[in-house]
mmCIF entry with sequence, helices, sheets and N, C-alpha, C, O atoms, coordinates in Angstrom:
data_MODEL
# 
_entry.id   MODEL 
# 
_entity.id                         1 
_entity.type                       polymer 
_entity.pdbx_number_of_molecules   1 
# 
_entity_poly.entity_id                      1 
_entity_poly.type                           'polypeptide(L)' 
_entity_poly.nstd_linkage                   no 
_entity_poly.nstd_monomer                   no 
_entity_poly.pdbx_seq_one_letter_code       
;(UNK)(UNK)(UNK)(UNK)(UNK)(UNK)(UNK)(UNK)(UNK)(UNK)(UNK)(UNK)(UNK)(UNK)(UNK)(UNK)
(UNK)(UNK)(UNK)(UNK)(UNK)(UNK)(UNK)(UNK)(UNK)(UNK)(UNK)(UNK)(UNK)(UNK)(UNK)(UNK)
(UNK)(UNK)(UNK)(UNK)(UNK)(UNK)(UNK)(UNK)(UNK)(UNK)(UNK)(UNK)(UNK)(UNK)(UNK)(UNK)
(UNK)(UNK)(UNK)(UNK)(UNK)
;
_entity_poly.pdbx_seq_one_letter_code_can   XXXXXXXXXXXXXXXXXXXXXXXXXXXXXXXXXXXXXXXXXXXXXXXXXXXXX 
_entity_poly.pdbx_strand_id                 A 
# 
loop_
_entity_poly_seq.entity_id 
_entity_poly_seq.num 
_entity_poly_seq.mon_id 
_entity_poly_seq.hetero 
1 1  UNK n 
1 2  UNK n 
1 3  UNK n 
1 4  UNK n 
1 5  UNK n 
1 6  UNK n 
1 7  UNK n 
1 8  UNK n 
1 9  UNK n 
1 10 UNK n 
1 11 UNK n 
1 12 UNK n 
1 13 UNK n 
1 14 UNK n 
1 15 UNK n 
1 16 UNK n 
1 17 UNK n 
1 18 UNK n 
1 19 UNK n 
1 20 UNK n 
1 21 UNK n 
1 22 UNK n 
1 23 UNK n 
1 24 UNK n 
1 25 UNK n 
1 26 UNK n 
1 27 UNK n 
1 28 UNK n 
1 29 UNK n 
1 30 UNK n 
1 31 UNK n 
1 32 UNK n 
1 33 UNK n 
1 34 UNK n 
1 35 UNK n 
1 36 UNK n 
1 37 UNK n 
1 38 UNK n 
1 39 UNK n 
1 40 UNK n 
1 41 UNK n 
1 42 UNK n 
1 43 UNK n 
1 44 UNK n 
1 45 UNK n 
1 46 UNK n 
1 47 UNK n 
1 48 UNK n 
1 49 UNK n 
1 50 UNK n 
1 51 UNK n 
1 52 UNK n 
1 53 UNK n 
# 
_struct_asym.id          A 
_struct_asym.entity_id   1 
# 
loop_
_struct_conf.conf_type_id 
_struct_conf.id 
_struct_conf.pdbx_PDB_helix_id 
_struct_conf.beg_label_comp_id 
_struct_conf.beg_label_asym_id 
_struct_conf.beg_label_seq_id 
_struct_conf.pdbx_beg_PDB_ins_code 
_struct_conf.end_label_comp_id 
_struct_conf.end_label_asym_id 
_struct_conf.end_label_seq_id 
_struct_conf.pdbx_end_PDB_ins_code 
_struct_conf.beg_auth_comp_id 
_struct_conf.beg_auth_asym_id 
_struct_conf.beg_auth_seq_id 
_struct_conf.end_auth_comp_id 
_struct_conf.end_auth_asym_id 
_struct_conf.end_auth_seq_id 
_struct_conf.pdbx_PDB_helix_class 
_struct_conf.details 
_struct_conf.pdbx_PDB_helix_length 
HELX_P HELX_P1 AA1 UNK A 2  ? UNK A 17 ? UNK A 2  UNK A 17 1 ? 16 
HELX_P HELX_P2 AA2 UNK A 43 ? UNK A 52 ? UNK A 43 UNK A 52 1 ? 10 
# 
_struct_conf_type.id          HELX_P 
_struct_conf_type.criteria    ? 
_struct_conf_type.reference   ? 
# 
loop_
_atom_site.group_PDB 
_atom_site.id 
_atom_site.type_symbol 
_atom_site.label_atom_id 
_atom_site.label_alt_id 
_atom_site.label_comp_id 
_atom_site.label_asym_id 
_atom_site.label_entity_id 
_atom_site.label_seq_id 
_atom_site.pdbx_PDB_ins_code 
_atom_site.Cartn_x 
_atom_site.Cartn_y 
_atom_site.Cartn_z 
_atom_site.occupancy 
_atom_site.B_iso_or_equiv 
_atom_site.pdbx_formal_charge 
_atom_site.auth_seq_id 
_atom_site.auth_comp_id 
_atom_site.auth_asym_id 
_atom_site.auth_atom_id 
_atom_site.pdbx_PDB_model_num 
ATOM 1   N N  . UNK A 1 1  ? -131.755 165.619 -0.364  1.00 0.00 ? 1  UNK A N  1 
ATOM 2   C CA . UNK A 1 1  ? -130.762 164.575 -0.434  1.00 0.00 ? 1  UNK A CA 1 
ATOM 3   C C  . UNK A 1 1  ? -130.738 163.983 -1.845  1.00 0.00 ? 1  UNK A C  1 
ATOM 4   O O  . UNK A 1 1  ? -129.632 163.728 -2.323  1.00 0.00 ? 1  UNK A O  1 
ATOM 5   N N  . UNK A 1 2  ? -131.748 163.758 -2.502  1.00 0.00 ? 2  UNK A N  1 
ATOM 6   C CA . UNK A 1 2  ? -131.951 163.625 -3.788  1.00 0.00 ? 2  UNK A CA 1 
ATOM 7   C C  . UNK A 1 2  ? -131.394 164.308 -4.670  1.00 0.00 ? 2  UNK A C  1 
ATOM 8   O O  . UNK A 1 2  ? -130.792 163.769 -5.599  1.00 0.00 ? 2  UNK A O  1 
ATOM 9   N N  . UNK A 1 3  ? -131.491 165.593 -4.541  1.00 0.00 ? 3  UNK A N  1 
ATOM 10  C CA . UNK A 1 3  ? -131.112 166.426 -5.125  1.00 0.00 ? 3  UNK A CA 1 
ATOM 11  C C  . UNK A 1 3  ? -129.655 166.702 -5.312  1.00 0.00 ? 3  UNK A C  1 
ATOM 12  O O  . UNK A 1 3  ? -129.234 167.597 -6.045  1.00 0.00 ? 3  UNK A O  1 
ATOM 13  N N  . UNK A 1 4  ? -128.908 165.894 -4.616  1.00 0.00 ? 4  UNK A N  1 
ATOM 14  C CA . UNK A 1 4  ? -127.499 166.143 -3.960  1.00 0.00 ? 4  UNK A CA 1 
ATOM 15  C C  . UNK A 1 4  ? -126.945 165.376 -5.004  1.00 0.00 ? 4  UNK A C  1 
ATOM 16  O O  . UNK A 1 4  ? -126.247 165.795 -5.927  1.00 0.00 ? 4  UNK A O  1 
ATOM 17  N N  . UNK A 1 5  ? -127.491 163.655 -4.683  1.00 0.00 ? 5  UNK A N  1 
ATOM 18  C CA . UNK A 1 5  ? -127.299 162.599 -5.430  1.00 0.00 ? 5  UNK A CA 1 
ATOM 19  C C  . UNK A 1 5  ? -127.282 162.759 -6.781  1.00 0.00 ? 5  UNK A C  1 
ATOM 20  O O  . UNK A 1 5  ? -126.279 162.374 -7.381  1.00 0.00 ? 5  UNK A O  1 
ATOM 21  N N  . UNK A 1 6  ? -128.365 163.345 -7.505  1.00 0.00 ? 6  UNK A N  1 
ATOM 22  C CA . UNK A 1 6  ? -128.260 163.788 -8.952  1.00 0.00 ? 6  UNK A CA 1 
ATOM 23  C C  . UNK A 1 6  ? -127.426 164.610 -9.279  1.00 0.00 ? 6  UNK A C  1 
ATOM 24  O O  . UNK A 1 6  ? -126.823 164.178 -10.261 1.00 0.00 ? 6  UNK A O  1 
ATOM 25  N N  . UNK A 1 7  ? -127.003 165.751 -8.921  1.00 0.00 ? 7  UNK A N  1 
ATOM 26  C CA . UNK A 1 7  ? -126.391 166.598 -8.857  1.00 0.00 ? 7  UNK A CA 1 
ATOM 27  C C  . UNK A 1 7  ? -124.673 166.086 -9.279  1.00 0.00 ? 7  UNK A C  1 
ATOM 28  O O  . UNK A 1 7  ? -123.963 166.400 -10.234 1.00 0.00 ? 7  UNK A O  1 
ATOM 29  N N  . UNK A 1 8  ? -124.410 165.103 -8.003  1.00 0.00 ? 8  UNK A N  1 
ATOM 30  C CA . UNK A 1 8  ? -122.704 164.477 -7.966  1.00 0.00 ? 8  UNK A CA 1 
ATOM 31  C C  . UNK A 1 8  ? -123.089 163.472 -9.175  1.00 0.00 ? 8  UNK A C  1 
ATOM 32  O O  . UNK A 1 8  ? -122.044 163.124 -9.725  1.00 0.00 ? 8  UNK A O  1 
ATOM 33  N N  . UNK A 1 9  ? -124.318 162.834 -9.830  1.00 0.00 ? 9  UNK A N  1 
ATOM 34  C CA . UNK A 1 9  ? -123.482 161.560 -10.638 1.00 0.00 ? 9  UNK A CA 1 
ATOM 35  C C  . UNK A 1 9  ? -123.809 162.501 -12.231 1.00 0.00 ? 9  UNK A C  1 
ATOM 36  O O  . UNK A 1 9  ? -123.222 162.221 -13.276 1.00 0.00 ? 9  UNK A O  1 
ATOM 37  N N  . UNK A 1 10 ? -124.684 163.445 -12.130 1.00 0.00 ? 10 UNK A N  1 
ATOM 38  C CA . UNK A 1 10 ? -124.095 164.218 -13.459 1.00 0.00 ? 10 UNK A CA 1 
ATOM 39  C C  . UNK A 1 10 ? -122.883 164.682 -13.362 1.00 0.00 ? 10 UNK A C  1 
ATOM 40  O O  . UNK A 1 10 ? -122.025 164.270 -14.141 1.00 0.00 ? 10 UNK A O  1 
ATOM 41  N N  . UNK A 1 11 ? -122.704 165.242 -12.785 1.00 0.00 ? 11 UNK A N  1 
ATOM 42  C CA . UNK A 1 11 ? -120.974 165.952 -12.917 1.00 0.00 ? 11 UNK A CA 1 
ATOM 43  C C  . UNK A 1 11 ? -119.993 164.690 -12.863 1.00 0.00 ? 11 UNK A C  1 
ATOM 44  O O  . UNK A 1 11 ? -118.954 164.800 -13.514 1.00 0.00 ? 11 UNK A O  1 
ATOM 45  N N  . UNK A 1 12 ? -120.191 163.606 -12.219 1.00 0.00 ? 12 UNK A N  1 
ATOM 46  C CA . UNK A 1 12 ? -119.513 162.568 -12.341 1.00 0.00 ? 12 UNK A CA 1 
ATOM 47  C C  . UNK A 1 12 ? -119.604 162.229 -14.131 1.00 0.00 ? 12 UNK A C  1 
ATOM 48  O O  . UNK A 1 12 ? -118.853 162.336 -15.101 1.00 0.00 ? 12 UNK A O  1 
ATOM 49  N N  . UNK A 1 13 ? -120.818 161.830 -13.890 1.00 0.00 ? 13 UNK A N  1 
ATOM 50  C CA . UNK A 1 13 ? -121.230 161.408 -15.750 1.00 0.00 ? 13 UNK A CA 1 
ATOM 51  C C  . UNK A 1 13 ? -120.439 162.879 -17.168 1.00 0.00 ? 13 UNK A C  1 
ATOM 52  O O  . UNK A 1 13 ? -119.944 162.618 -18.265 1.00 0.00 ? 13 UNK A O  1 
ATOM 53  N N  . UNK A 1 14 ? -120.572 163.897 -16.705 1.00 0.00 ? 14 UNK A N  1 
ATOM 54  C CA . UNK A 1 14 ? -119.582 165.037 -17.328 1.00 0.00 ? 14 UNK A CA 1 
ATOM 55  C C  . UNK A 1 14 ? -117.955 164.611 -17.551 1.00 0.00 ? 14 UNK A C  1 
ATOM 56  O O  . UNK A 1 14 ? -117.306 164.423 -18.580 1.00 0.00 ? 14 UNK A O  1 
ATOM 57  N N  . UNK A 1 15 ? -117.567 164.542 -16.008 1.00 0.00 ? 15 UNK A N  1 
ATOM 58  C CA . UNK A 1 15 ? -116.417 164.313 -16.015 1.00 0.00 ? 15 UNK A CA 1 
ATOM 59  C C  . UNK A 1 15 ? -115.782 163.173 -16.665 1.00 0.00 ? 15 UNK A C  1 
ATOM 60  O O  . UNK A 1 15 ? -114.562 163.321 -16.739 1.00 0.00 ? 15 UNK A O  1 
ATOM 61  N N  . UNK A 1 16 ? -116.237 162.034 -17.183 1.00 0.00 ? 16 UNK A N  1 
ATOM 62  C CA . UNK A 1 16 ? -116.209 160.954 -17.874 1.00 0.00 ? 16 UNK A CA 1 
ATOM 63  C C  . UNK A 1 16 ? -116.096 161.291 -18.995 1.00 0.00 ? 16 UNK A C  1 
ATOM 64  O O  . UNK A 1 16 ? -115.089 160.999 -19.640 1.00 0.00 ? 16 UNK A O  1 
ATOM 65  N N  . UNK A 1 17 ? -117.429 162.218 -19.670 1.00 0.00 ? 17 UNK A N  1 
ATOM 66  C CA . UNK A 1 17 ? -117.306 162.593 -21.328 1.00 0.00 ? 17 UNK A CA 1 
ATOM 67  C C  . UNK A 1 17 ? -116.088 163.724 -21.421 1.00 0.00 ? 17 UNK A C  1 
ATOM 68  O O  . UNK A 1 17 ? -116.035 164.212 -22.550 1.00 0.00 ? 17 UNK A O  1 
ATOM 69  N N  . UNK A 1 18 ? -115.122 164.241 -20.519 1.00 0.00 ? 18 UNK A N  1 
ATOM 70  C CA . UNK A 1 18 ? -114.407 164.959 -20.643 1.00 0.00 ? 18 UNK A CA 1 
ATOM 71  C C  . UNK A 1 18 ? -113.202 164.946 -20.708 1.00 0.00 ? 18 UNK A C  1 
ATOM 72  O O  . UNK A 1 18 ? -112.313 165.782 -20.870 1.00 0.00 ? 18 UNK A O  1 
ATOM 73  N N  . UNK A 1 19 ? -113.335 162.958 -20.433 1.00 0.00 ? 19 UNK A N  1 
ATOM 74  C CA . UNK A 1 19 ? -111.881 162.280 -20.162 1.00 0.00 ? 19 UNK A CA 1 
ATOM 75  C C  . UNK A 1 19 ? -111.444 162.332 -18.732 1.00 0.00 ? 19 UNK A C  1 
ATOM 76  O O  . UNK A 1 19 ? -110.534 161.655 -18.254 1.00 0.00 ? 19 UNK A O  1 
ATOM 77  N N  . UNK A 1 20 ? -112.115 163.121 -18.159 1.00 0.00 ? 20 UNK A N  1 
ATOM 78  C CA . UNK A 1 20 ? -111.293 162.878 -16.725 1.00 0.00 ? 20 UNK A CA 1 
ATOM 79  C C  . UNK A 1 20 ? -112.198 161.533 -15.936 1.00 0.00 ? 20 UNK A C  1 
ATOM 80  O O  . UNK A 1 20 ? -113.260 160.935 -16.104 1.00 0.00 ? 20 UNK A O  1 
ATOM 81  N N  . UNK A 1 21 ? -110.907 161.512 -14.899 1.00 0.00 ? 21 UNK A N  1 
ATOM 82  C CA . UNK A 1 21 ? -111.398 160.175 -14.371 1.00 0.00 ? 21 UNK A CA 1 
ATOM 83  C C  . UNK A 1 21 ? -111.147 160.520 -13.019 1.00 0.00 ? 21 UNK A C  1 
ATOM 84  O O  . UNK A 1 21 ? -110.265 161.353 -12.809 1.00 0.00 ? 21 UNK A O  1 
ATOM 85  N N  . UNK A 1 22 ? -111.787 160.013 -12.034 1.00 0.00 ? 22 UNK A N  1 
ATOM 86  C CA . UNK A 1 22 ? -111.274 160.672 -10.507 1.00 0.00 ? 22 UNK A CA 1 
ATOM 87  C C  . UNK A 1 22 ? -110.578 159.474 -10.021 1.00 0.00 ? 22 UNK A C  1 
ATOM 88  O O  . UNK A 1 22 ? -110.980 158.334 -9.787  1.00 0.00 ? 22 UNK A O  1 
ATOM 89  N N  . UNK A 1 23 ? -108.926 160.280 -9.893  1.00 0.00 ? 23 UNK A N  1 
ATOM 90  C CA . UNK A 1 23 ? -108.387 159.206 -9.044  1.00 0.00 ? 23 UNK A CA 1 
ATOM 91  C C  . UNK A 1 23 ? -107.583 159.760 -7.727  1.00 0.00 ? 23 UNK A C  1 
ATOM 92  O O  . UNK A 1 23 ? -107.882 160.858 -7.257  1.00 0.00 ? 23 UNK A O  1 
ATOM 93  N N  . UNK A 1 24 ? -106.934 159.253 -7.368  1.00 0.00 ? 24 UNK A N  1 
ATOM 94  C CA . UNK A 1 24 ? -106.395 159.648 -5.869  1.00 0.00 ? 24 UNK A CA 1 
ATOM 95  C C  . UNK A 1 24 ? -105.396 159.992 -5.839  1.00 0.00 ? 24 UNK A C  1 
ATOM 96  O O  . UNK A 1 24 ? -104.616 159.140 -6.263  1.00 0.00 ? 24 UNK A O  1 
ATOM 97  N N  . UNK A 1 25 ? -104.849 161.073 -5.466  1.00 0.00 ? 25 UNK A N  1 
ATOM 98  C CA . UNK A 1 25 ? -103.781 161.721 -5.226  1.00 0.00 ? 25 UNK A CA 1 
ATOM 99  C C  . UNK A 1 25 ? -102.638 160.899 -4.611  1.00 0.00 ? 25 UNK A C  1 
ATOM 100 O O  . UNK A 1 25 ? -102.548 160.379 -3.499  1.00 0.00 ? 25 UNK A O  1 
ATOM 101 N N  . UNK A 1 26 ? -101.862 160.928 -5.564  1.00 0.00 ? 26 UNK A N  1 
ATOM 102 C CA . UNK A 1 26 ? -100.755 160.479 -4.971  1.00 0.00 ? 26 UNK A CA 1 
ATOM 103 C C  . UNK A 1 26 ? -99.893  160.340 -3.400  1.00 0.00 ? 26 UNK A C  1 
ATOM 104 O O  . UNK A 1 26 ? -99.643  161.510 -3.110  1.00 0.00 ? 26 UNK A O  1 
ATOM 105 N N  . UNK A 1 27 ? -99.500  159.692 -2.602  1.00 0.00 ? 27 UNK A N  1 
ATOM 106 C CA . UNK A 1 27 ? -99.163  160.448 -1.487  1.00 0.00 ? 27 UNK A CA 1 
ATOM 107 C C  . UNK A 1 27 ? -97.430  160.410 -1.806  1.00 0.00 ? 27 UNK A C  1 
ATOM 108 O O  . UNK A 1 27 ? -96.818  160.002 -2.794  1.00 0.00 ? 27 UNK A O  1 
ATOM 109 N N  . UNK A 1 28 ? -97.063  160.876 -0.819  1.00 0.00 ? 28 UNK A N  1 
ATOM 110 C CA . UNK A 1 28 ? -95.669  161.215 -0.891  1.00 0.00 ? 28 UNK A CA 1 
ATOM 111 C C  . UNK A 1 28 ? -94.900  160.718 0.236   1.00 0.00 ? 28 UNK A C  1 
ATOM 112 O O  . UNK A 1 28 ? -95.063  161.299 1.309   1.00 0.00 ? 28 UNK A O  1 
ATOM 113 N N  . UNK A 1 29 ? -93.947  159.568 0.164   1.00 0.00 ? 29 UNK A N  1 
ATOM 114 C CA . UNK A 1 29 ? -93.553  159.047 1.069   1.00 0.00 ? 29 UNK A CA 1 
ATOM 115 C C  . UNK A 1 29 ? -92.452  160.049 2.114   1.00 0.00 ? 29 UNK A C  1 
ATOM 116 O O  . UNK A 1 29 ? -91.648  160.118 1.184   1.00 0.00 ? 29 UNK A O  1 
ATOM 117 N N  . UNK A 1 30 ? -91.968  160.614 2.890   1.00 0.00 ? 30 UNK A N  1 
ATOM 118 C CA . UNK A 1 30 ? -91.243  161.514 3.323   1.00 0.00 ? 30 UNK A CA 1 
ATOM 119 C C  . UNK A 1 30 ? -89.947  160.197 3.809   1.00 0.00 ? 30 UNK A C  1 
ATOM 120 O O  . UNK A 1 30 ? -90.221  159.241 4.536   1.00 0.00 ? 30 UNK A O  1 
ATOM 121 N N  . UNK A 1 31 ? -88.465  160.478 3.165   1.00 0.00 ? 31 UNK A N  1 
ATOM 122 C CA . UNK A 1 31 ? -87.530  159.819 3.635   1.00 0.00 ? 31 UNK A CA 1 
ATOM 123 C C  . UNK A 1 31 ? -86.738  160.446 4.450   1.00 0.00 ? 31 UNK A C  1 
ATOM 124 O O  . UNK A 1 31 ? -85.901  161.068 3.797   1.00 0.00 ? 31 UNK A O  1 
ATOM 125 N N  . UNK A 1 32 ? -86.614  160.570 5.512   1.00 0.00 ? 32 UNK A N  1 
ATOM 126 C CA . UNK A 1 32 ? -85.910  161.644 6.482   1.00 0.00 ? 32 UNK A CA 1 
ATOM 127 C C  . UNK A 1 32 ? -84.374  160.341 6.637   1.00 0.00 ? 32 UNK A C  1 
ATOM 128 O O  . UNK A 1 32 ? -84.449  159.122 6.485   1.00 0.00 ? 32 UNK A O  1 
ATOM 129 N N  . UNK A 1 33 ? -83.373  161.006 6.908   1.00 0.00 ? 33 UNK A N  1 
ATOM 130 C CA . UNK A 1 33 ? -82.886  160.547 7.571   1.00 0.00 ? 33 UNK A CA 1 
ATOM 131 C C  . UNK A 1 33 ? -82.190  161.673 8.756   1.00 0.00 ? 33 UNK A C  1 
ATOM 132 O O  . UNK A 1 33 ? -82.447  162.866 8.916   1.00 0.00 ? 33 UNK A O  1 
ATOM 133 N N  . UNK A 1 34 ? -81.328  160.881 9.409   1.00 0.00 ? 34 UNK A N  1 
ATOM 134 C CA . UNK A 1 34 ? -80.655  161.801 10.383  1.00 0.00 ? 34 UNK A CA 1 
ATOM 135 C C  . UNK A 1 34 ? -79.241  162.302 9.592   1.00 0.00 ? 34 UNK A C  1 
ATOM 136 O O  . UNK A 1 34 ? -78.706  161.949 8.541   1.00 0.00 ? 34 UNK A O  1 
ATOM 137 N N  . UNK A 1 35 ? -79.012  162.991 10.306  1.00 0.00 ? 35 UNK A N  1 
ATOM 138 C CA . UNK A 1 35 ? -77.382  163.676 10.243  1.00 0.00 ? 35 UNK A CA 1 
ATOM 139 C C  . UNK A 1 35 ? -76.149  162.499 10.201  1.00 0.00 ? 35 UNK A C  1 
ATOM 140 O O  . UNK A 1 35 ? -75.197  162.434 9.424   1.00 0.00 ? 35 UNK A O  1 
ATOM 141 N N  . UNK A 1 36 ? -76.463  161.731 11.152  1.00 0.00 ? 36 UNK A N  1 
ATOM 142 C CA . UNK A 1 36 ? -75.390  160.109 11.388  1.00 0.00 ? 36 UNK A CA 1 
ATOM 143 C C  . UNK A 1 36 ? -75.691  159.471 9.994   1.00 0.00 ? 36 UNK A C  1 
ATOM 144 O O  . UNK A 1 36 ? -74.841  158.641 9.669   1.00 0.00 ? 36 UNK A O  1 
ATOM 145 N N  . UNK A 1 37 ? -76.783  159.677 9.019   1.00 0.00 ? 37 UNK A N  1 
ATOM 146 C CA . UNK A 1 37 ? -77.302  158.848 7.928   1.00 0.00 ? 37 UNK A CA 1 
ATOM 147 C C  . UNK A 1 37 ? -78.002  157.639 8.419   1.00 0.00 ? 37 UNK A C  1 
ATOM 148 O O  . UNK A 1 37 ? -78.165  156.720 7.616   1.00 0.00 ? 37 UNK A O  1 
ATOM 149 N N  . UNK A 1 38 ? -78.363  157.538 9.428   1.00 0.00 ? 38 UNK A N  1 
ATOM 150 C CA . UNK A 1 38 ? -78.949  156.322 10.168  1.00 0.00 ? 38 UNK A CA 1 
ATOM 151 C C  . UNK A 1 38 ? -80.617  156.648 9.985   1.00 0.00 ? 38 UNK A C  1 
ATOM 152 O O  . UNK A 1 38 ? -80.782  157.838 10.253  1.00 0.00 ? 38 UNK A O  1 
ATOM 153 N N  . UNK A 1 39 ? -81.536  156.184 9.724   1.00 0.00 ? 39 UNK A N  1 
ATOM 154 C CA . UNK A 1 39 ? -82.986  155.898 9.562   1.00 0.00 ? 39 UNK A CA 1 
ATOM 155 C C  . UNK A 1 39 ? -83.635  156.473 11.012  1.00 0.00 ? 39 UNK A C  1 
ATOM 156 O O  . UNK A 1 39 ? -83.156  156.022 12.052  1.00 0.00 ? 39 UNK A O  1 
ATOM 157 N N  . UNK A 1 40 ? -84.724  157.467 11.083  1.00 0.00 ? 40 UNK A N  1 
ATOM 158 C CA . UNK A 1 40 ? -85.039  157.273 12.534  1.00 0.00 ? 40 UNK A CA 1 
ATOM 159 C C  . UNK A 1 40 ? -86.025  156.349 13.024  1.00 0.00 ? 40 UNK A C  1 
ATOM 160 O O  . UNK A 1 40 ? -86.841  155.820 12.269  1.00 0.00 ? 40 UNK A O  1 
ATOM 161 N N  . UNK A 1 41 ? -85.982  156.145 14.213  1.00 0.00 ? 41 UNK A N  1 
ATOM 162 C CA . UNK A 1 41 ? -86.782  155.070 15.125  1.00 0.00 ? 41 UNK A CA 1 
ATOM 163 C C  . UNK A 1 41 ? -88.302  155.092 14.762  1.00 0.00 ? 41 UNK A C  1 
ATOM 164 O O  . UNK A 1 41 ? -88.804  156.179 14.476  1.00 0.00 ? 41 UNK A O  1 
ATOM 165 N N  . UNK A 1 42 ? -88.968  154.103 14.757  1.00 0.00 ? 42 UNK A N  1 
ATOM 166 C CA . UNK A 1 42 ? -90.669  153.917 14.929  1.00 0.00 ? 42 UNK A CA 1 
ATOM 167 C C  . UNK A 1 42 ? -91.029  154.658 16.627  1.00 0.00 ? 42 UNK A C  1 
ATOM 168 O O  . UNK A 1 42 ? -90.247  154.832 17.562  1.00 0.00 ? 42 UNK A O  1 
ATOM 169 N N  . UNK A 1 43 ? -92.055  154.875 16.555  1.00 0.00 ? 43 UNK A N  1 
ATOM 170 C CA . UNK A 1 43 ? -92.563  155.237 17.609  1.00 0.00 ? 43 UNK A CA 1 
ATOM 171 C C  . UNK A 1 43 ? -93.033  153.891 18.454  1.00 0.00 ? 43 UNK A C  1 
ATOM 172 O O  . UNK A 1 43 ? -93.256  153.928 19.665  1.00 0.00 ? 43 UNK A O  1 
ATOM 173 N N  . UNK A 1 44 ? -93.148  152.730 17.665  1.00 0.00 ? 44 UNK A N  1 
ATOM 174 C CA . UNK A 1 44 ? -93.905  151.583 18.798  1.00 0.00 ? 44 UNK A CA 1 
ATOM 175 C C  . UNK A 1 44 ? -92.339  150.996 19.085  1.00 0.00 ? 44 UNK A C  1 
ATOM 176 O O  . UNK A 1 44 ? -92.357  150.243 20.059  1.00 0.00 ? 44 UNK A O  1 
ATOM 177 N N  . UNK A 1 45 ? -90.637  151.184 18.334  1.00 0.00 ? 45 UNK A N  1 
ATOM 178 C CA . UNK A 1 45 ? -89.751  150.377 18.494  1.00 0.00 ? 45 UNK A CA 1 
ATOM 179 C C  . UNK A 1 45 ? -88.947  151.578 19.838  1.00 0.00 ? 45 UNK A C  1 
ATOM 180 O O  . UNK A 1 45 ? -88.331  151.177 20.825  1.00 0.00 ? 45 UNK A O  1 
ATOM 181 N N  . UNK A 1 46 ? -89.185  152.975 19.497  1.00 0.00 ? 46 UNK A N  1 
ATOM 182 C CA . UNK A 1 46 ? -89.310  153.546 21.165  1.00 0.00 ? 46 UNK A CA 1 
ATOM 183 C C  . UNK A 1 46 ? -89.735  153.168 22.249  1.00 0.00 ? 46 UNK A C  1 
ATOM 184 O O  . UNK A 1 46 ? -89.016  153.001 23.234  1.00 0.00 ? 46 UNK A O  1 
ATOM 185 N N  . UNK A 1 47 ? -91.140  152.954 22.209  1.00 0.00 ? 47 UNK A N  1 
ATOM 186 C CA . UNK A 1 47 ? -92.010  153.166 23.132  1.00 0.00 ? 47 UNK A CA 1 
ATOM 187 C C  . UNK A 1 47 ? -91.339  151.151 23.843  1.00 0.00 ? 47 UNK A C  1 
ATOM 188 O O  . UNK A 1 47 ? -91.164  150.809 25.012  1.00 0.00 ? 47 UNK A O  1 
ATOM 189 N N  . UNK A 1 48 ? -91.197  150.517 22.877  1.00 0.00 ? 48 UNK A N  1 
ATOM 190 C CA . UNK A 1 48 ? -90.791  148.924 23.078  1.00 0.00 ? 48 UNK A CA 1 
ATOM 191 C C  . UNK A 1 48 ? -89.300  148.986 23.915  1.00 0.00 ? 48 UNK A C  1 
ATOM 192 O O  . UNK A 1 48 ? -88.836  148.032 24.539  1.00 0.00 ? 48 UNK A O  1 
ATOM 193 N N  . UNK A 1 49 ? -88.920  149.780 23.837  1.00 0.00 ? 49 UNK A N  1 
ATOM 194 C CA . UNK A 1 49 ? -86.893  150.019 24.287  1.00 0.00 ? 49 UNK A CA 1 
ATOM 195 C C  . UNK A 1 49 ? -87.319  150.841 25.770  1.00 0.00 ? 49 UNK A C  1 
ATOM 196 O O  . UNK A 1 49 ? -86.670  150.815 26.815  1.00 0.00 ? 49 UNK A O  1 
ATOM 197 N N  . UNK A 1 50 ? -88.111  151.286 25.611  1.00 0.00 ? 50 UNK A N  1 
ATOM 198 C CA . UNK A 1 50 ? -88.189  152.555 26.810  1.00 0.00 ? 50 UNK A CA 1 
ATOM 199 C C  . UNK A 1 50 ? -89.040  151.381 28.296  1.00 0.00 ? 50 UNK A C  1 
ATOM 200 O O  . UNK A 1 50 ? -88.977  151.625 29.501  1.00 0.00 ? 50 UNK A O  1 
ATOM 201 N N  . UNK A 1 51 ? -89.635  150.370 27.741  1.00 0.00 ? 51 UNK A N  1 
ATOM 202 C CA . UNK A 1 51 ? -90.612  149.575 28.575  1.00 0.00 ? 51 UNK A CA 1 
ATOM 203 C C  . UNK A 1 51 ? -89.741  148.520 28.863  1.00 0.00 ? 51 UNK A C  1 
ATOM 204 O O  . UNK A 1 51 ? -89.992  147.872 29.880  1.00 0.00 ? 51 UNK A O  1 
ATOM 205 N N  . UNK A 1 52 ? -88.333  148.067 27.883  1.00 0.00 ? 52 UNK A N  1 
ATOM 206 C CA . UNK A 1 52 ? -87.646  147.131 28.164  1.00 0.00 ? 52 UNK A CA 1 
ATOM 207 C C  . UNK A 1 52 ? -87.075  147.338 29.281  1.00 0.00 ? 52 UNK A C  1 
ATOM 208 O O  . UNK A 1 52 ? -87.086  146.487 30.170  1.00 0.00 ? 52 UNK A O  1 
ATOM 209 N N  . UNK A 1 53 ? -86.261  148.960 29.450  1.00 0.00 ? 53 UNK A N  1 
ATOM 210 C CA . UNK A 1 53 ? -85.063  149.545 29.906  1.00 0.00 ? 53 UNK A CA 1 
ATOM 211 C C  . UNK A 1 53 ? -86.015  149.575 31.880  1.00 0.00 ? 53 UNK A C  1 
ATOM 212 O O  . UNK A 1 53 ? -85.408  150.028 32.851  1.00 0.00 ? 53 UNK A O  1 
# 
């Protein structure tokens, strides 16, 4: 386990003198719409219409 630990903060400590920096991948928002151009539904504003009805 030690061995693990040293292991990740040299290559961490590398990656620093190399300029890189670890950051997090971007995510990617997905904008769907429908065919009507209308936004689709939440799953809790379904599940809320379906319990009203």
């Amino acid at each position: 386990m030690d061995l693990a630990w040293v292991a990740l903060q040299q290559a961490q400590l590398a990656a620093r003198r190399r300029g890189g920096e670890a950051k997090a991948p971007r995510r990617r928002r997905a904008t769907t719409t429908r065919r009507d151009g209308q936004e689709p539904s939440g799953f809790a504003a379904v599940l809320a219409g379906l319990m009203a009805d």
